[in-house]
DSSP file (Angstrom, degrees, kcal/mol; ACC not computed):
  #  RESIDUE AA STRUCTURE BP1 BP2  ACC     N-H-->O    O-->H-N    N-H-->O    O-->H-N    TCO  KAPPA ALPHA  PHI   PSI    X-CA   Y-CA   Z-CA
    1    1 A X              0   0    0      0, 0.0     2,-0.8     0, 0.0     0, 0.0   0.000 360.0 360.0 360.0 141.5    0.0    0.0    0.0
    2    2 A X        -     0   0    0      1,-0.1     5,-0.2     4,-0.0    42,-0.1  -0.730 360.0-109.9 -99.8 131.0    1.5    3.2   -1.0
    3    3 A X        -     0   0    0     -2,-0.8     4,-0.4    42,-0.4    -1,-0.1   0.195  22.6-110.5 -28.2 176.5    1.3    5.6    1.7
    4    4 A X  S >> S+     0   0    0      2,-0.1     3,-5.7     3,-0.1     4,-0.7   0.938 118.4  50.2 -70.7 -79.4   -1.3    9.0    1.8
    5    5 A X  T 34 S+     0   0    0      1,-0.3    -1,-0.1     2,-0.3    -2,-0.1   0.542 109.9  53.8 -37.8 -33.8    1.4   11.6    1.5
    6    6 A X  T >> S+     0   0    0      1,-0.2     4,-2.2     2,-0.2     3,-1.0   0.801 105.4  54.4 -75.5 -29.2    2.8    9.5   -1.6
    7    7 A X  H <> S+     0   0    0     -3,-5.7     4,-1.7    -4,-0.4    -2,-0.3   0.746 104.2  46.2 -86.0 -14.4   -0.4    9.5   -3.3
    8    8 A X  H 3< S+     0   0    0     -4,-0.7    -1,-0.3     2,-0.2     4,-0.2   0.250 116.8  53.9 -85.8   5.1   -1.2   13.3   -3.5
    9    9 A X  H X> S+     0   0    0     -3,-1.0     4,-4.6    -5,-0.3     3,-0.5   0.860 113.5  40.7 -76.8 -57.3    2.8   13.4   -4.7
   10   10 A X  H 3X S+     0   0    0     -4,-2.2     4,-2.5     1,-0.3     5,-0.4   0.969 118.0  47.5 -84.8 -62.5    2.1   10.9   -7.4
   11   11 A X  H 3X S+     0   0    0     -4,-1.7     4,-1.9     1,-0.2    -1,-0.3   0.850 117.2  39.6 -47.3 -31.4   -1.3   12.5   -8.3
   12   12 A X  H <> S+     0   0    0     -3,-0.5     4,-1.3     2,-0.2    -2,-0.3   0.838 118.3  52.4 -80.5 -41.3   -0.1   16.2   -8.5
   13   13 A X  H  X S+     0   0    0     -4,-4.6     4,-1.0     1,-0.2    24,-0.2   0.650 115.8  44.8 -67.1 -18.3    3.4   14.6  -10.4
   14   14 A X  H  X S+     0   0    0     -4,-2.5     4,-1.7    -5,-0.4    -2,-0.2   0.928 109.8  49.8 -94.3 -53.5    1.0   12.9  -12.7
   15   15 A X  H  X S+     0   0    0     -4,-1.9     4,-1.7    -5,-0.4    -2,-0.2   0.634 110.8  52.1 -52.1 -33.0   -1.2   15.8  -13.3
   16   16 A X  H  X S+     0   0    0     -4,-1.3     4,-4.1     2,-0.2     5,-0.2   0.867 108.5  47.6 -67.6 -51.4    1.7   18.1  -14.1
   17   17 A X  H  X S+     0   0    0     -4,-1.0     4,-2.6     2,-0.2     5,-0.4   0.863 113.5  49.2 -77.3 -28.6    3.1   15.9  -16.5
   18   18 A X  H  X S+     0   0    0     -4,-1.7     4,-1.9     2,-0.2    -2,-0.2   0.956 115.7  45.9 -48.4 -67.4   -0.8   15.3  -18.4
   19   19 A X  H  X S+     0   0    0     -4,-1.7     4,-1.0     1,-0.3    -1,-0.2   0.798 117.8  39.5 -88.3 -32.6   -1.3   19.0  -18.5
   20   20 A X  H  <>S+     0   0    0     -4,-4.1     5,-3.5     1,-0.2    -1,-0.3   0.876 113.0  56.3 -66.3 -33.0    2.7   19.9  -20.0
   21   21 A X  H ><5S+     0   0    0     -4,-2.6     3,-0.9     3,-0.2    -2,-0.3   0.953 109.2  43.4 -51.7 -43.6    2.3   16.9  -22.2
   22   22 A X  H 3<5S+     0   0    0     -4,-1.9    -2,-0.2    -5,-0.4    -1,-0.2   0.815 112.2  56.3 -79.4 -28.4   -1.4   19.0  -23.6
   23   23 A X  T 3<5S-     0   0    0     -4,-1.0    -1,-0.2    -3,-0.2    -2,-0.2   0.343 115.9-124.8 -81.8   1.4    1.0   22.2  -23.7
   24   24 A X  T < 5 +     0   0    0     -3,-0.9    -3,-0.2     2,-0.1     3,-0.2   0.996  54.2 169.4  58.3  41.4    3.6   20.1  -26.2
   25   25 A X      < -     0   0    0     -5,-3.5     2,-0.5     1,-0.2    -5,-0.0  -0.221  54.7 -49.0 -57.0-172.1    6.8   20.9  -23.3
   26   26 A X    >>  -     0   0    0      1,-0.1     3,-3.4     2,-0.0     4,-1.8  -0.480  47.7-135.1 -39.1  97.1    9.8   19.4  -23.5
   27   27 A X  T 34 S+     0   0    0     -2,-0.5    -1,-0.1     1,-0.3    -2,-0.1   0.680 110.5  57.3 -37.7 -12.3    9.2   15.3  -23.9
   28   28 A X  T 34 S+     0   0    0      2,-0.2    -1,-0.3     3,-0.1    -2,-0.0   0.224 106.3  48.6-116.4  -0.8   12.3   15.3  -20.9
   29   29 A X  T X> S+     0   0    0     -3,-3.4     3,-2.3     2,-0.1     4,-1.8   0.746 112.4  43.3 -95.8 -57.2   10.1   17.3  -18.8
   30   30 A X  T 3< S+     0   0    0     -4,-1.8     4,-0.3     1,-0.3    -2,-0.2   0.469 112.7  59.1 -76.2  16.3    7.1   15.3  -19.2
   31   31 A X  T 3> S+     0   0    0     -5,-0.3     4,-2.1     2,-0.1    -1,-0.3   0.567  97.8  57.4 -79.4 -28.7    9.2   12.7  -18.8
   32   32 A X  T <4 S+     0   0    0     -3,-2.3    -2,-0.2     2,-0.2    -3,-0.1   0.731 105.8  44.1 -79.4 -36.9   10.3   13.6  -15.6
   33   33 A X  T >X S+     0   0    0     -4,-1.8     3,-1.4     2,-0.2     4,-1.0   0.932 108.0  56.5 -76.5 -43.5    7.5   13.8  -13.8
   34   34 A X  H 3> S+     0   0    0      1,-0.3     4,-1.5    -5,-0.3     3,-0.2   0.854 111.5  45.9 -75.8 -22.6    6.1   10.9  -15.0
   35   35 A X  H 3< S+     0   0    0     -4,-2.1     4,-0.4     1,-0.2    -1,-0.3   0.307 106.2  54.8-119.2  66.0    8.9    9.4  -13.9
   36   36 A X  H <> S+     0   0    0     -3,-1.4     4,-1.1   -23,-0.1    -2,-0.2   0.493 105.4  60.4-110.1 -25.4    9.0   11.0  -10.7
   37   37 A X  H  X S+     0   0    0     -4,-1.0     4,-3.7   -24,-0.2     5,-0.2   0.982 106.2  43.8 -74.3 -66.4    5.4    9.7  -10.2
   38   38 A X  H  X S+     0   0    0     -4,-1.5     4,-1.0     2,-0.2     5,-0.3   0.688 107.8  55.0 -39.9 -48.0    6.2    6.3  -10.5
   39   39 A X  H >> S+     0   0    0     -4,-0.4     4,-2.8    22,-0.2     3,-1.4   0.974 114.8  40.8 -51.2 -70.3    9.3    6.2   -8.3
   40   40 A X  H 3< S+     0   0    0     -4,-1.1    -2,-0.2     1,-0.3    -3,-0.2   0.959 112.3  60.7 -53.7 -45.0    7.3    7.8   -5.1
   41   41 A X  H 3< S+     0   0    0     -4,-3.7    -1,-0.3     1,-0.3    -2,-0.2   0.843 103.4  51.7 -60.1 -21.5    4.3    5.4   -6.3
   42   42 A X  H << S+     0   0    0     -3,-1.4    -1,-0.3    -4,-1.0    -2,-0.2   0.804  85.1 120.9 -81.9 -31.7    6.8    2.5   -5.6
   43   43 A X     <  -     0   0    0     -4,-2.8   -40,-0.2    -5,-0.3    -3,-0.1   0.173  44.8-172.9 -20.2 136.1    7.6    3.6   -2.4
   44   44 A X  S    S+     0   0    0    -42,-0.1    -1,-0.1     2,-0.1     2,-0.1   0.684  81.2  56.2 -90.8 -26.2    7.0    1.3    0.9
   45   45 A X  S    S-     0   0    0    -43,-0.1     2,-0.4   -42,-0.0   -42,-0.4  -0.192  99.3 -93.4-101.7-169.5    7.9    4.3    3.2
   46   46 A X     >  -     0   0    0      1,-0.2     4,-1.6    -2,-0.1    -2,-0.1  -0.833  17.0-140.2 -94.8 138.8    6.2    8.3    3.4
   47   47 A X  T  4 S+     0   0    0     -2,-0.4     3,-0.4     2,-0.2     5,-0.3   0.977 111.2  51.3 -50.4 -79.5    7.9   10.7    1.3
   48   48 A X  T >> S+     0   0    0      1,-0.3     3,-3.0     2,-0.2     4,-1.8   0.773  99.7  59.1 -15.7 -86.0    7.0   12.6    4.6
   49   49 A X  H >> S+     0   0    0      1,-0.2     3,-2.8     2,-0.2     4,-1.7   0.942 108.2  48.6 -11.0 -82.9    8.3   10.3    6.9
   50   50 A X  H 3< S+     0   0    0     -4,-1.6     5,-0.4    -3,-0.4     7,-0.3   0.227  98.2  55.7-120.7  74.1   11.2   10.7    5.4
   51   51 A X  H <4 S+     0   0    0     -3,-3.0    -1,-0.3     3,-0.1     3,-0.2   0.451 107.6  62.9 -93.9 -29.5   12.0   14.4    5.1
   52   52 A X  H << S+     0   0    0     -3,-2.8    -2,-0.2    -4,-1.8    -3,-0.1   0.728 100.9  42.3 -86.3 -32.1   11.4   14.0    8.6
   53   53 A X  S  < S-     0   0    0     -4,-1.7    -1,-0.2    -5,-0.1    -3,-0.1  -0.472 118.1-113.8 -89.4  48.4   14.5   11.5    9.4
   54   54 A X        +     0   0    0     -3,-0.2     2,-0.1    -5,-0.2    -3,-0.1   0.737  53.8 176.6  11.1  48.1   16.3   14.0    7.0
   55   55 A X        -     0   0    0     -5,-0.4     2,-1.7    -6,-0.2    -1,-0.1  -0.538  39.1-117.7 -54.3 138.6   16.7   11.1    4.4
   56   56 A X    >   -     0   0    0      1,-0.2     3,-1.2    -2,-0.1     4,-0.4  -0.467  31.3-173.3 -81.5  79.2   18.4   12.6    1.1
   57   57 A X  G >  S+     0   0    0     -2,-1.7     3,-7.3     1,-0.3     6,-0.2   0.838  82.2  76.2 -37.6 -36.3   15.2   11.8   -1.6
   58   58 A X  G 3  S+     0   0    0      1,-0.3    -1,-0.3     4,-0.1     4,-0.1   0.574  84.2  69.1 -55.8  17.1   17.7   13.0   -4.6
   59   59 A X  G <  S+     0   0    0     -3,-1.2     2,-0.8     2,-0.1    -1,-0.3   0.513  85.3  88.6-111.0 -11.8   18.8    9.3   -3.4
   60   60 A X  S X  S-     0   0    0     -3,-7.3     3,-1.9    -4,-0.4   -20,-0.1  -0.581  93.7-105.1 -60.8 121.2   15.3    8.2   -5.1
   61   61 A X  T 3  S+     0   0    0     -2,-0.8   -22,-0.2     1,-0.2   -21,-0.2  -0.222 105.1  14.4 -66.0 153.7   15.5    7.5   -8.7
   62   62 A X  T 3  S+     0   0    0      1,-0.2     2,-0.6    -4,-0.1    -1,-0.2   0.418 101.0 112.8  87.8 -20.3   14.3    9.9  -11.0
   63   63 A X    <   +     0   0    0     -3,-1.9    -1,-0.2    -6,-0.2     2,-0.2  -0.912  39.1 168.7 -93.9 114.8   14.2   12.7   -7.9
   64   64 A X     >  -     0   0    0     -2,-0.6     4,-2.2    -3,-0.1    -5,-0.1  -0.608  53.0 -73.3-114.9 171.6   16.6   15.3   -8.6
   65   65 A X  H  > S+     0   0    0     -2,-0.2     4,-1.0     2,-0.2    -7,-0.1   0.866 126.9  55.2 -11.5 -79.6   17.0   18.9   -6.6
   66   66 A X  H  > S+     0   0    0      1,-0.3     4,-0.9     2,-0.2     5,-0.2   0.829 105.3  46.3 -35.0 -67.7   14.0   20.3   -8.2
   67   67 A X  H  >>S+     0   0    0      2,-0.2     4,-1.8     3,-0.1     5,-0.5   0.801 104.2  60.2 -53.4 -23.6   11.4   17.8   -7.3
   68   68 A X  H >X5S+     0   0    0     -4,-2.2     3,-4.4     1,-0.3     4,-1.6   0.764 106.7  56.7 -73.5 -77.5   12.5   17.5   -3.4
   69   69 A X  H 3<5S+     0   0    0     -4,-1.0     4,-0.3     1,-0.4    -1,-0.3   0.492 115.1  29.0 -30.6 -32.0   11.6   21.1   -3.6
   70   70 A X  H 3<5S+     0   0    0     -4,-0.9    -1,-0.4     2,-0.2    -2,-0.2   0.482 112.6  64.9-110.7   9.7    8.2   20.6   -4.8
   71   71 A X  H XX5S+     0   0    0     -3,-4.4     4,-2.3    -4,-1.8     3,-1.2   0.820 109.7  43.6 -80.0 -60.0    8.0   17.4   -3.1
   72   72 A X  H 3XXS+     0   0    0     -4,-1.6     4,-3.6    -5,-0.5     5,-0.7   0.942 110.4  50.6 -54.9 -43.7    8.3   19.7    0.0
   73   73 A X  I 3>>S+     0   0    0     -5,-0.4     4,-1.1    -4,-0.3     5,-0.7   0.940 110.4  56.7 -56.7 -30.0    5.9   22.3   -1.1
   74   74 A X  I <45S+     0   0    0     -3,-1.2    -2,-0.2     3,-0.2     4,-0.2   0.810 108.5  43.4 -86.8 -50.5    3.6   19.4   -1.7
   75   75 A X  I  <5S+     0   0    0     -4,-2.3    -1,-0.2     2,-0.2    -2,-0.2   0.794 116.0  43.0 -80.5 -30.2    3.9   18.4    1.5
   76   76 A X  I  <5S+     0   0    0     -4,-3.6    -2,-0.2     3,-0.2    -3,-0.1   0.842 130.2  23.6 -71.6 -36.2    3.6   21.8    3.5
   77   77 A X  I  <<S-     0   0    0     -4,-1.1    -3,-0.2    -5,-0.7    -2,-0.2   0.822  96.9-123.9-104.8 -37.0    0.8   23.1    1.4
   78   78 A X  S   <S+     0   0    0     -5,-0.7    -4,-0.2     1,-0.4     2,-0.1  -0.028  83.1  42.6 112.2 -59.0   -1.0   20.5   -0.2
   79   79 A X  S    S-     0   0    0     -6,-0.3    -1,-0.4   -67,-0.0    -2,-0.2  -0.195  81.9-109.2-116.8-157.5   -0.7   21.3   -3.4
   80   80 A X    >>  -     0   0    0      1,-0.2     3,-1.1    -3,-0.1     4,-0.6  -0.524  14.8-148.8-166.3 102.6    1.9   22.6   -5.7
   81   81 A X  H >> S+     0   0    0      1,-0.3     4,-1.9    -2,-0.2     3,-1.3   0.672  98.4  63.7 -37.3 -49.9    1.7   26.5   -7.2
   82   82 A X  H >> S+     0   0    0      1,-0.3     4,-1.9     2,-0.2     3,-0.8   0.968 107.2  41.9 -50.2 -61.6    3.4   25.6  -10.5
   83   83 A X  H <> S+     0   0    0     -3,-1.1     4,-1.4     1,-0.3    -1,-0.3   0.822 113.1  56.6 -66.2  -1.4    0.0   22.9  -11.5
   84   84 A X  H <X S+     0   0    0     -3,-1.3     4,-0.6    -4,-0.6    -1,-0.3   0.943 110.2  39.9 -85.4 -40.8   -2.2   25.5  -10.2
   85   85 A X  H << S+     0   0    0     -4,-1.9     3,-0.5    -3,-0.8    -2,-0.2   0.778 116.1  52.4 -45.3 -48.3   -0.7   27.8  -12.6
   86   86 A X  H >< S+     0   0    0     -4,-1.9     3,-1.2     1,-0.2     4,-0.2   0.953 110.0  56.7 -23.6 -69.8   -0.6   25.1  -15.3
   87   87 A X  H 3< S+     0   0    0     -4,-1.4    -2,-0.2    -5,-0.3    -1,-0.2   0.347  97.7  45.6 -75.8   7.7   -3.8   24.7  -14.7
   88   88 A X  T 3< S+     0   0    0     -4,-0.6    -1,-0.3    -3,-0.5    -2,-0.2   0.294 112.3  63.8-114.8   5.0   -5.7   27.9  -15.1
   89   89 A X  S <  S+     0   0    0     -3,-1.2     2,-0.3    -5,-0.2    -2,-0.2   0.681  87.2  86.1 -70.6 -34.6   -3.5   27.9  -18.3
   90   90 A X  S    S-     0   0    0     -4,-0.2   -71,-0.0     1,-0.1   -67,-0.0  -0.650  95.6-104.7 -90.1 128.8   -5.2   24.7  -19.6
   91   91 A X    >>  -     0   0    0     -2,-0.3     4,-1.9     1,-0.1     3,-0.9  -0.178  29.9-128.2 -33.3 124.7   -8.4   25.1  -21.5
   92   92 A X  T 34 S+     0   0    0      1,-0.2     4,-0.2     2,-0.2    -1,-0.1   0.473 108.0  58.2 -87.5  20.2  -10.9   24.0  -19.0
   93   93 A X  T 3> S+     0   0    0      2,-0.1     4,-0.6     3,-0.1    -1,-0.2   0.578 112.5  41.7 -82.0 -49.5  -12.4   21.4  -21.8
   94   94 A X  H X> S+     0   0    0     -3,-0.9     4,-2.5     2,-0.2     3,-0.7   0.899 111.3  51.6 -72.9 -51.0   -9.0   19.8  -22.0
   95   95 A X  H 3< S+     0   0    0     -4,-1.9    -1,-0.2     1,-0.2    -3,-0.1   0.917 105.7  57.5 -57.5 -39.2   -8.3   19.9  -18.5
   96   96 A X  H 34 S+     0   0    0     -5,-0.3    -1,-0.2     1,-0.2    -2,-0.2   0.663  99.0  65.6 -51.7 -31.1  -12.0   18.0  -17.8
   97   97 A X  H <<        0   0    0     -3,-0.7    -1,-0.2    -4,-0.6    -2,-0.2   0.867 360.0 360.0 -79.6 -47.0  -10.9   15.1  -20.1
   98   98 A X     <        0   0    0     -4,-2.5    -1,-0.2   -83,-0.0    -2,-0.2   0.923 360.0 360.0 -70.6 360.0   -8.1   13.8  -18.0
């Protein structure tokens, strides 16, 4: 069972890469997320957890700098500014389909 904490990573990491994929990014961006989704979804432990025993995540595959940062954001807040941003970017037709 994948932890909570992992699954509002995975969903928001997932969502990101859906909505740059609909914006045509960089294929290595929406690559990145997606796999950055997968990697936290394989998880046994909490992302949370361990930020909290100051584990280094860049030790995840696929988790570089960038993501711990919005892995953290993710985790304070809930959410994660950049997909809100995305998302009031995305047609709200387009956005309804995923």
């Amino acid at each position: 069972m994948v932890p909570d904490y992992n699954l509002g990573i995975v969903e928001i990491f997932s969502r990101m890469a859906d909505l740059l994929e609909i914006e045509e990014a960089n294929p290595f961006r929406v690559r990145t997320y997606r796999n950055a989704d997968r990697s936290v979804g394989g998880l046994s432990q909490s992302v949370g957890d361990m930020l909290e025993e100051g584990e280094d995540l860049t030790e995840i595959p696929g988790i570089g700098e960038d993501l711990v940062g919005k892995i953290e954001e993710i985790i304070q807040t809930g959410s994660l500014k950049q997909l809100e941003e995305l998302s009031d970017r995305t047609p709200a037709d387009l956005s309804q389909m995923l």
